[in-house]
C-alpha positions in Angstrom: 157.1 66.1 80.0 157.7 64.2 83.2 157.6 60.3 83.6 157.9 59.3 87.1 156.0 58.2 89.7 156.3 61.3 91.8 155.2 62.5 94.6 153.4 59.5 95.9 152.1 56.0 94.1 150.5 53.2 95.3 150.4 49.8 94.6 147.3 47.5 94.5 147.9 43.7 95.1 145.8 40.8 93.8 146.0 37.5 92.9 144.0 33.9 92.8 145.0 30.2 92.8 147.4 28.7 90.3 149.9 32.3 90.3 153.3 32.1 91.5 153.1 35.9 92.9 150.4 38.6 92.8 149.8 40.7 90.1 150.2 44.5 91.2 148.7 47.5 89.6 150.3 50.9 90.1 148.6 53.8 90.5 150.4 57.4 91.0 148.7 60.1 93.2 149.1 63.2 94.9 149.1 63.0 98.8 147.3 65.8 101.1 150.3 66.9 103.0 153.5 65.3 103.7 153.1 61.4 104.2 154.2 59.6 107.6 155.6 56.6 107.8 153.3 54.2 109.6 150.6 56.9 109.5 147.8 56.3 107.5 148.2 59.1 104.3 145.3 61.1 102.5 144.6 61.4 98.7 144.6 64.7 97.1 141.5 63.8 95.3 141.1 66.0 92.1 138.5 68.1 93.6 141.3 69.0 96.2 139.7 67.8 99.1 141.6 65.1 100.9 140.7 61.3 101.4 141.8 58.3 103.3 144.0 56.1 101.7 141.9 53.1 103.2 138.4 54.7 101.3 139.6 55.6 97.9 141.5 52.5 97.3 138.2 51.1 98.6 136.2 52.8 96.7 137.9 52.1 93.6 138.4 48.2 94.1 134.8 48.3 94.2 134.3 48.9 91.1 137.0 46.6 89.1 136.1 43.9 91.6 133.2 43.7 89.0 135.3 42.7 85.7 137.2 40.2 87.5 136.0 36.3 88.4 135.6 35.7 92.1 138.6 33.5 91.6 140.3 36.9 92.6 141.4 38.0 95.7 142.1 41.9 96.0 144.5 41.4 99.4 146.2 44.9 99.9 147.9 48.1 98.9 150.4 50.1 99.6 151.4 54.0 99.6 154.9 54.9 99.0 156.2 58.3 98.8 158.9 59.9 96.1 158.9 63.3 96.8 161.2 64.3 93.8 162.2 62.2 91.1 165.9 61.7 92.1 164.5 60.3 95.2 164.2 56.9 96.5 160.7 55.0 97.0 159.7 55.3 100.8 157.3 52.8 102.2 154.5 54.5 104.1 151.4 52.4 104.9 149.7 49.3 104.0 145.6 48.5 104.3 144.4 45.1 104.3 141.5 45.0 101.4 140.2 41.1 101.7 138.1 41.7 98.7 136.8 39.3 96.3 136.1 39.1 92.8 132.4 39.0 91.9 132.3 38.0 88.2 130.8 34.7 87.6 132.7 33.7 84.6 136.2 32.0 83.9 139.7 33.6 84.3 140.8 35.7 80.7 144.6 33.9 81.3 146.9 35.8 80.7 144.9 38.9 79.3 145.9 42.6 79.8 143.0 45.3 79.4 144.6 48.8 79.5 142.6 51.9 79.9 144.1 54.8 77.9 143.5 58.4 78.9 144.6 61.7 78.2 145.9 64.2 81.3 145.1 67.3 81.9 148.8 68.3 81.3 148.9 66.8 77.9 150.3 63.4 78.7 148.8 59.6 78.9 147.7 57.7 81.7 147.2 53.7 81.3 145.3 52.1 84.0 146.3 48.6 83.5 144.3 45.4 84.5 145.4 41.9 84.2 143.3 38.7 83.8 140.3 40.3 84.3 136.6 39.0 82.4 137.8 41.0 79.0 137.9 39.1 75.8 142.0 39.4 74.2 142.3 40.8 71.0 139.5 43.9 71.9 139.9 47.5 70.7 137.0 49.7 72.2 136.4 53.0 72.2 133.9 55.4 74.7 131.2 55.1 75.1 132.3 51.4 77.1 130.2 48.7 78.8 128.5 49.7 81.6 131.7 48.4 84.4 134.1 49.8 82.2 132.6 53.1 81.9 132.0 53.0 85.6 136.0 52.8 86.2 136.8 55.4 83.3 134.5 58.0 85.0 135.6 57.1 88.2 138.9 58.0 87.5 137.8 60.9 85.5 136.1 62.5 88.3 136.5 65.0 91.0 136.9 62.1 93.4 139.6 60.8 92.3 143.0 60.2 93.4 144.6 58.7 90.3 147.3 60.8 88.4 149.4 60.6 85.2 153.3 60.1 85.9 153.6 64.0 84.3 151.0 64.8 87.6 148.0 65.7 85.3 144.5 64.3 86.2 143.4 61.9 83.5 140.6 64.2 81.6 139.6 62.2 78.9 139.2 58.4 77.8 141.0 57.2 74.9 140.5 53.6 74.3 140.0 50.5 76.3 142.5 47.6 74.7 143.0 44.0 75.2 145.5 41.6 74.5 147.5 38.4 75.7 150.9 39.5 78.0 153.5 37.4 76.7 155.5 37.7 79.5 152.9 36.4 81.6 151.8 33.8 79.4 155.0 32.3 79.8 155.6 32.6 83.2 152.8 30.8 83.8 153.9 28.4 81.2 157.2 27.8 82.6 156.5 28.7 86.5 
C-alpha cells in the first residue's frame, strides 16, 4: 500500500501568541486537472465534482475553528503538487484564511487530538489537530461530540477533498485520541 503524499497535498497553517512557529496540518487531496503554478487549483471532492481550493479549505476551517480557543489564528494554506512519488513537492498556490478561533475556553498546551479513519482502499488516514479545546489522555470512539462528529462526517462525505496517503477516501471513523506531544511540550519548554 502506498504512503506518500501524492498527487497533491496541502498544508493548513495556524498559530496564536507565545509559539515560536505555526503549527501546520497536512492534508493530502486529489486535484481536478493538472495544477498551475500561481493559478488557483480545484479539489477533486469525493463526489467527483471539482471545488475551489479557497472554498473547501474554507469550508473545512469552519468547522475545527469550533474546538479551538479564539487564541487561534487560522492564517493560510497552501496547495503543492507531487504528481508521482519520486517527484519533488511543487508549490502551487497560497489563500489567505484570517480566521479565528471561536472556543471560549483555555489553550490544551501541548495536546494532540488525532482523528483515525479507515480508506476506502484499506489504509488509515489521521487528521491531526494540535492544541485544540480536547482534554489529554482521551480515547473516544463514534458516535463523538457534536464538533467532532461534525469534522469526521465532513471528511467522510461526498464533499470532501481529504484523502489517505494510499489515495483512498476516508470511509469510516475509527477513534478520536488525545494526548500530550512531547516534542512540542518541550519545544515550548526550551524555545
Amino acid at each position: 500500500m502506498e504512503n506518500d503524499l501524492s498527487p497533491s497535498f496541502i498544508k493548513l497553517f495556524y498559530n496564536r501568541s507565545g509559539l515560536l512557529k505555526p503549527h501546520v496540518m497536512t492534508i493530502p487531496t486529489k486535484p481536478s486537472g493538472a495544477p498551475v503554478v500561481g493559478s488557483e487549483p480545484s479539489y477533486l471532492r469525493h463526489d467527483g465534482d471539482p471545488e475551489l481550493f479557497s472554498e473547501g479549505i474554507s469550508d473545512y476551517v469552519d468547522l475545527i475553528k469550533l474546538t479551538y480557543s479564539s487564541a487561534f489564528s487560522f492564517t493560510h494554506a497552501e496547495w503543492w503538487s507531487k504528481p508521482t512519488k519520486d517527484d519533488d513537492p511543487l508549490f502551487i498556490y497560497d489563500v489567505s484564511l484570517g480566521i479565528a478561533g471561536s472556543d471560549a475556553g483555555a489553550v490544551v498546551v501541548a495536546e494532540q487530538c488525532v482523528i483515525t479513519f479507515r480508506t476506502s482502499l484499506g489504509g488509515l488516514y489521521r487528521n491531526y489537530m494540535m492544541e485544540n479545546m480536547a482534554a489529554v489522555n482521551l480515547a473516544a470512539y463514534p458516535p463523538f461530540s457534536t464538533n467532532y462528529a461534525n469534522i469526521a462526517n465532513f471528511i467522510m462525505s461526498d464533499a470532501s477533498f481529504f484523502y489517505g496517503r494510499d489515495n483512498g477516501k476516508p470511509t469510516s471513523v475509527i477513534s478520536l485520541k488525545t494526548k500530550t506531544n512531547d516534542a512540542l511540550r518541550r519545544q515550548l519548554i526550551t524555545g
